[in-house]
C-alpha positions as CSV (number, residue, x, y, z in Angstrom):
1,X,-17.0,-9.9,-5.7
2,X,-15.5,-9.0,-9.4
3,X,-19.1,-6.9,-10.0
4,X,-18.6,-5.0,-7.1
5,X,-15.1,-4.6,-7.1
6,X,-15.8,-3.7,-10.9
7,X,-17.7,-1.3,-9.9
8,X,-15.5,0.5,-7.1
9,X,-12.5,0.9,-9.2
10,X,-14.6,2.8,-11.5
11,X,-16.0,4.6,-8.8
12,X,-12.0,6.2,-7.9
13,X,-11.5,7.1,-11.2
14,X,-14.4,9.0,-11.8
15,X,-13.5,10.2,-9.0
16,X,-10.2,10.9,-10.2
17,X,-11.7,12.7,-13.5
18,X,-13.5,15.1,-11.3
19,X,-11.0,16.2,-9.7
20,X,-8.6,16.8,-12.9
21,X,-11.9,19.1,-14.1
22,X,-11.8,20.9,-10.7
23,X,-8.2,21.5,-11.2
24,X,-8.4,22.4,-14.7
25,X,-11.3,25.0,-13.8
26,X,-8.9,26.7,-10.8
27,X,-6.2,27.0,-13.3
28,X,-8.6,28.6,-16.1
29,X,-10.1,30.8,-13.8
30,X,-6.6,31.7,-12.5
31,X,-7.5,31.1,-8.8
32,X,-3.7,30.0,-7.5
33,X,-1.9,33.2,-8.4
34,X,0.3,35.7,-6.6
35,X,-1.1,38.3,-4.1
36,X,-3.8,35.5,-3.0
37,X,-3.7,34.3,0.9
38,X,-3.5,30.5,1.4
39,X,-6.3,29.9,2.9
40,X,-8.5,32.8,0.3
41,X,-7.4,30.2,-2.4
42,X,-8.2,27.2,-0.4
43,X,-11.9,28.5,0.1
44,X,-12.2,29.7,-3.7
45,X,-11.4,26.1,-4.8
46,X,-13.8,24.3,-2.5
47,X,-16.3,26.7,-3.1
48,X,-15.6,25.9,-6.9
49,X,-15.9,21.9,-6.4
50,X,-19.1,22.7,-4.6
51,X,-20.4,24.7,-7.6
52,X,-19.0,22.1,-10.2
53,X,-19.9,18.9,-8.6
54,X,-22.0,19.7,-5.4
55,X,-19.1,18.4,-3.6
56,X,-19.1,19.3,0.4
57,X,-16.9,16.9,2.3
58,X,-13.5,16.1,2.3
59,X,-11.8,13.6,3.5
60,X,-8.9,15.5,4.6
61,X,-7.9,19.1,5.4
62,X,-7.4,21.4,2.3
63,X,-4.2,22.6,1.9
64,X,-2.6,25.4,-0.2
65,X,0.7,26.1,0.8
66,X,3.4,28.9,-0.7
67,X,6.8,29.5,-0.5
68,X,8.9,28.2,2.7
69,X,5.3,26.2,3.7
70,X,5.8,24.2,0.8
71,X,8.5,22.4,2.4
72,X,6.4,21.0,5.9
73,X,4.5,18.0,5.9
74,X,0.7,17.6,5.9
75,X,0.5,17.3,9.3
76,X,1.6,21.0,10.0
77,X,-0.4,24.0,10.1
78,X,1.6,26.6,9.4
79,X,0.6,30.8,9.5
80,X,-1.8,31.5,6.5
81,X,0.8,32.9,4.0
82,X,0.5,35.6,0.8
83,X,1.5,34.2,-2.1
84,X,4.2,36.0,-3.9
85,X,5.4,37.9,-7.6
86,X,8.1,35.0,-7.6
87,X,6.8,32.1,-5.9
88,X,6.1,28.5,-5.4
89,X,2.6,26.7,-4.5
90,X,0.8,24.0,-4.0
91,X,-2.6,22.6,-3.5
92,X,-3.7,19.2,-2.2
93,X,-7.6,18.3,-2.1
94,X,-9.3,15.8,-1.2
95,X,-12.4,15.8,-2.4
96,X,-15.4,13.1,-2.1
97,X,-17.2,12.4,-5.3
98,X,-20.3,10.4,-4.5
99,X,-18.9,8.4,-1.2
100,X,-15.3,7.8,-3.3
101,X,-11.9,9.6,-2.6
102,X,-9.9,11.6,-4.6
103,X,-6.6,12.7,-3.6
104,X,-5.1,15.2,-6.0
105,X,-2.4,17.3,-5.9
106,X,-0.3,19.8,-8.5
107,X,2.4,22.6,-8.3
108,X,2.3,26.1,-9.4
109,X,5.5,28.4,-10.0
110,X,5.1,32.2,-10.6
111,X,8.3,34.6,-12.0
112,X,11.2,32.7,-13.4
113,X,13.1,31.4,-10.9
114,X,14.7,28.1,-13.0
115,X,14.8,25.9,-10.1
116,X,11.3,26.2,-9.3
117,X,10.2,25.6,-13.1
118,X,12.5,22.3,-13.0
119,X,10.9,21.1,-10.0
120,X,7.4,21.8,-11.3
121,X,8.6,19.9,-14.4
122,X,10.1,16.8,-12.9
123,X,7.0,16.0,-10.0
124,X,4.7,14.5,-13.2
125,X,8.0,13.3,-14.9
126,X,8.9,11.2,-12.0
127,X,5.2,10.2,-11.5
128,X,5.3,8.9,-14.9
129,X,8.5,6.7,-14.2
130,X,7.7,5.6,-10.9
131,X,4.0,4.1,-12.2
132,X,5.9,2.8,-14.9
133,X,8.0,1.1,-12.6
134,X,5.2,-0.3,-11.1
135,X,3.7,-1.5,-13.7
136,X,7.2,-3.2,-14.3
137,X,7.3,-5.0,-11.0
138,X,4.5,-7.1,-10.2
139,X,5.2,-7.7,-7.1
140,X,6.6,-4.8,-5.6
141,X,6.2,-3.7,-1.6
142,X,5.5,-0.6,-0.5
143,X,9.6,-0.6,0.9
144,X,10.4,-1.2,-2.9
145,X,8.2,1.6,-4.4
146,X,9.1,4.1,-1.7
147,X,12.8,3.0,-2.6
148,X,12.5,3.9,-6.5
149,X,10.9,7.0,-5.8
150,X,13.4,8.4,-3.4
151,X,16.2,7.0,-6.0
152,X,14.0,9.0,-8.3
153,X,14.0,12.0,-6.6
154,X,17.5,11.8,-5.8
155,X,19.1,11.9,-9.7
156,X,16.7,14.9,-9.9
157,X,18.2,16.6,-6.9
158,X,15.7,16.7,-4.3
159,X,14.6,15.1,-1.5
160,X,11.5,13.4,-0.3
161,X,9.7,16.0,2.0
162,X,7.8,13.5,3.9
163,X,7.6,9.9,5.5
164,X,5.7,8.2,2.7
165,X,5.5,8.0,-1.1
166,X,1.8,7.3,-1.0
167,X,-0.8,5.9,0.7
168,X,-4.8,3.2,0.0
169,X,-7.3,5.0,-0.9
170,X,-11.2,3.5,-1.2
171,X,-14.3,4.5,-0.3
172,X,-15.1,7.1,2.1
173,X,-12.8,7.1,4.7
174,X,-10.2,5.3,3.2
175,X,-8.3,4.7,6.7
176,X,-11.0,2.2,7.5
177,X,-9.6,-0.5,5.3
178,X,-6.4,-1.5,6.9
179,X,-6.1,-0.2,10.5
180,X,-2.1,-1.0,9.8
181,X,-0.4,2.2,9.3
182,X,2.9,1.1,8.0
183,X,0.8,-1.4,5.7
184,X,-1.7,1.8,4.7
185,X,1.6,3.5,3.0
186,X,4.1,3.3,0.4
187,X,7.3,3.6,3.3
188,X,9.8,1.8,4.0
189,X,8.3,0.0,6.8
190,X,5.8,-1.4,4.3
191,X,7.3,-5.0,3.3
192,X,3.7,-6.1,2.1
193,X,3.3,-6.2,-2.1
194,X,1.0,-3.1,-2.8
195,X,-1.0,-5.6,-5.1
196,X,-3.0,-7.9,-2.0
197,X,-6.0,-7.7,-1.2
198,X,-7.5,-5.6,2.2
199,X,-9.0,-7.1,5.3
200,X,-12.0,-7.2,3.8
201,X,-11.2,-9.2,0.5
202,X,-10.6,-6.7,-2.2
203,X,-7.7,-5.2,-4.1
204,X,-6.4,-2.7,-2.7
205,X,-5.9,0.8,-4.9
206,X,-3.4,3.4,-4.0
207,X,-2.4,7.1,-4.5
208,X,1.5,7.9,-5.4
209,X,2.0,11.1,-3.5
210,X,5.3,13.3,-4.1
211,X,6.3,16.0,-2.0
212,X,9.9,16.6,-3.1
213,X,11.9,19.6,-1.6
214,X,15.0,21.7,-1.5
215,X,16.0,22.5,1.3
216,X,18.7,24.5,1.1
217,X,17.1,27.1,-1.3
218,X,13.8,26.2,1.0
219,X,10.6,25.5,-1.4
220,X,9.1,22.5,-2.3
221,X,6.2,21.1,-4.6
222,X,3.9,18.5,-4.7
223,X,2.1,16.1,-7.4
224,X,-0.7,13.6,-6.3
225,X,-3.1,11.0,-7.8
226,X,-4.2,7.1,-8.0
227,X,-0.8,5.1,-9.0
228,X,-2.6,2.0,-10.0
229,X,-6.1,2.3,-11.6
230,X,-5.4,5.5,-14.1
């Protein structure tokens, strides 16, 4: 079991490395930039993972969002939306690199709105602190990881735009290896320790996935990928 679960972990983050190139390549090539639709972005940047890594499948919808569609969850599908001279976007992919998931995710801010910089700033800061937090705790749940992140968030001055802080990921699909949902995410509801092992016998890996917003001023951002193995 070690050799093969050797070999899986390295499988996710190759995985992982893949998509960092893909999203280094879409911000060289300046394909997330003002006066681009949503969905003309999303199609460049899977057209450009497909060119890059022969990558066709995904293992969940692509999103780009912009401006007041950065604040709803995944699960909306909002108008496609131009992206504007002073403006806020994200893109979350989740591409499949030979039968592994990625799930990636990183913010974009155009003009000079402070607020929006800040935000784009603290999504990888507070990445940063909440793996090293759990790192720090052993034996953390998915309750206790949710709860640092949202006390994270909070002493930034935002709030959590969605239901979870993360969520397994495996091979291809992912929701295959724990049918559980509250035990899939890093919620509340989740009273399990992250590090356990899946119906199946091995450890199981997981994304950290921030979607912080503001409400108020009414844009958000997002920053996504694997919490535990890079």
């Amino acid at each position: 079991m070690a050799v093969v679960e050797d070999g899986r972990a390295t499988g996710l983050v190759a995985a992982q490395e893949k998509a960092v190139a893909l999203f280094a390549e879409v911000e060289a090539r300046g394909l997330v930039v003002p006066g681009r639709g949503e969905r003309e972005v999303s199609d460049a940047i899977r057209d450009l993972a497909n060119d890059m890594f022969g990558t066709t499948r995904h293992w969940h919808k692509r999103i780009v969002r912009s401006g007041p569609n950065t604040l709803l969850p995944y699960q909306d599908n909002p108008p496609d939306r131009t992206i504007g001279e002073d403006d806020i976007a994200f893109a979350d992919f989740g591409p499949i690199f030979e039968e592994y998931e990625a799930d990636f995710g990183r913010t974009y801010v155009f003009g000079g709105d402070p607020d929006k910089h800040r935000l784009a700033a603290d999504l990888p800061r507070v990445f940063d602190a909440g793996r090293a937090f759990f790192r720090a705790h052993q034996d953390v749940t998915g309750a206790g990881m949710y709860a640092e992140i949202a006390r994270l968030a909070a002493d930034a001055g935002w709030d959590i735009g969605i239901w979870h802080a993360g969520h397994l990921v495996g091979e291809f699909p992912h929701e295959t290896n724990d049918g559980a949902k509250a035990e899939s995410y890093i919620t509340p509801e989740n009273h399990h320790p992250l590090r356990r092992t899946d119906r199946t016998g091995r450890p199981c890996h997981w994304i950290l996935e921030l979607h912080f917003v503001d409400r108020e001023r009414r844009f958000g951002g997002f920053h996504e990928q694997l919490l535990d193995l890079a």
